[in-house]
Legacy VTK file of the C-alpha trace (Angstrom):
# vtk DataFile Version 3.0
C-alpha trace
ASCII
DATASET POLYDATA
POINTS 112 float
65.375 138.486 31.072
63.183 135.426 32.222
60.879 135.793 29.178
63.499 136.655 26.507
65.003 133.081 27.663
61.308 131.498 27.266
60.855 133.215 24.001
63.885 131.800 22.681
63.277 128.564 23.776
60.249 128.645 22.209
61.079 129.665 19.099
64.225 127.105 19.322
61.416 123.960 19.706
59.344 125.188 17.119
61.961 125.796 14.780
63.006 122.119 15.296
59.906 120.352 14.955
59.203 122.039 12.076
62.734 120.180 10.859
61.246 116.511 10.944
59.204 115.295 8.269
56.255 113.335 9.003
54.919 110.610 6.078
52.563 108.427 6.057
54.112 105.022 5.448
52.717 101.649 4.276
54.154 98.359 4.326
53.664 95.024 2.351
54.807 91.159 2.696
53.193 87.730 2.497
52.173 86.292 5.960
52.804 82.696 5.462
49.843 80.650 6.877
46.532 79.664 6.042
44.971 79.636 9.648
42.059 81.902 9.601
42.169 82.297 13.396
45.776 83.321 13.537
45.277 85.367 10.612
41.843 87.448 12.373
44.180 87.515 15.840
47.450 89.018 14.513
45.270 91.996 12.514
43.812 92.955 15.345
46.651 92.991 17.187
48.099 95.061 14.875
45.221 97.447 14.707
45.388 97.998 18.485
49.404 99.334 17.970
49.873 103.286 18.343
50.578 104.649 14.857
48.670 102.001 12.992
45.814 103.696 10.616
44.958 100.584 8.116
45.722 96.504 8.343
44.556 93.806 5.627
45.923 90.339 5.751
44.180 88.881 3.037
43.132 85.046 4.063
43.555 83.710 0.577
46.824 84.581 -0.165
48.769 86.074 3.249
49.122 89.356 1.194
49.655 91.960 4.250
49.518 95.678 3.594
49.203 98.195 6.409
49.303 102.291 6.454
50.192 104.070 9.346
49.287 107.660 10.636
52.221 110.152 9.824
55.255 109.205 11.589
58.629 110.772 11.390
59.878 107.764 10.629
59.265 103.761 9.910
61.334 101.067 9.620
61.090 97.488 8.574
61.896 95.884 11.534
59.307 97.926 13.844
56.790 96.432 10.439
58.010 92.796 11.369
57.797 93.611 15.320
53.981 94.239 14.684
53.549 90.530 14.284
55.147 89.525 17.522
55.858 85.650 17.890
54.594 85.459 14.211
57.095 87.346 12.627
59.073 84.507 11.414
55.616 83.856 9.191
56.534 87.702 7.507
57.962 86.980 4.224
59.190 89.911 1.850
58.537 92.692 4.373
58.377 96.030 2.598
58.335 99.280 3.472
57.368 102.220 1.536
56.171 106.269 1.792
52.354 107.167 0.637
52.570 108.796 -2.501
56.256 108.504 -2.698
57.079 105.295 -3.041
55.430 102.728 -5.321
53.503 99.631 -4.170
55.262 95.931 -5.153
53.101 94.080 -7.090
51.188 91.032 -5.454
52.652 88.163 -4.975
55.664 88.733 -4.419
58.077 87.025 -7.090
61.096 88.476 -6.398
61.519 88.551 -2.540
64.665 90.352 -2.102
LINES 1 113
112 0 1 2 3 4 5 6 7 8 9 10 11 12 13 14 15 16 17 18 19 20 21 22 23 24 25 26 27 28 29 30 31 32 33 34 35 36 37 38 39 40 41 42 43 44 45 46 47 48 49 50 51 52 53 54 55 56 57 58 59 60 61 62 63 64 65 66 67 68 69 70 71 72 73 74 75 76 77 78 79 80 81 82 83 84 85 86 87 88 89 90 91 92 93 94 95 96 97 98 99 100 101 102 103 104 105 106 107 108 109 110 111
C-alpha cells in the first residue's frame, strides 16, 4: 500500500511539472545615465542574480537588454528590481519571450 501511495505521488509531481512552461525571457529599457562606473557596477550586479544568462548596458546610449535562463515566469517589475537603488534610472522597461516575442527597436521613441 506504502508504494502504490509513493507511486502516485510520483506520478502526481511529474505530471505537474511537466504543466509549467519554462521560456527564456529577455528584457529591454534605457538606463538613464552616462556614469561609466555606475553603469560597469549595476551589470555586474545584475550578472551575479540567479536566473540571469546575458546583461549589456551599452555606455553610449543606456540601451539595456538582458536574457535570462528558462524561467517559468518573468515579470517587469522583478526586470526593474535587478537594478536596485537605480531603478528609478530604468526607463521603458520591457519584457519579452525568446523567439516569441519581438525585440523594440533602439531607442526607444515611444515609451509606453
Amino acid at each position: 500500500m506504502r508504494n502504490l501511495i509513493v507511486l502516485f505521488l510520483l506520478s502526481f509531481l511529474s505530471l505537474n511539472s511537466f504543466g509549467q512552461e519554462l521560456n527564456k525571457y529577455f528584457a529591454q529599457g534605457h538606463f538613464n545615465t552616462t556614469d561609466q562606473a555606475l553603469i560597469k557596477s549595476v551589470e555586474q550586479s545584475i550578472k551575479e542574480q540567479p536566473g540571469i544568462w546575458m546583461v549589456r548596458i551599452d555606455p553610449t546610449n543606456g540601451n539595456v537588454l538582458v536574457f535570462t535562463t528558462e524561467l517559468p515566469f518573468w515579470t517587469k517589475e522583478e526586470f526593474v528590481m535587478l537594478f536596485g537603488m537605480h531603478s528609478e534610472l530604468l526607463n521603458c522597461p520591457f519584457i519579452g519571450i525568446v523567439r516569441q516575442d519581438d525585440f523594440k527597436a533602439f531607442p526607444f521613441d515611444d515609451c509606453e
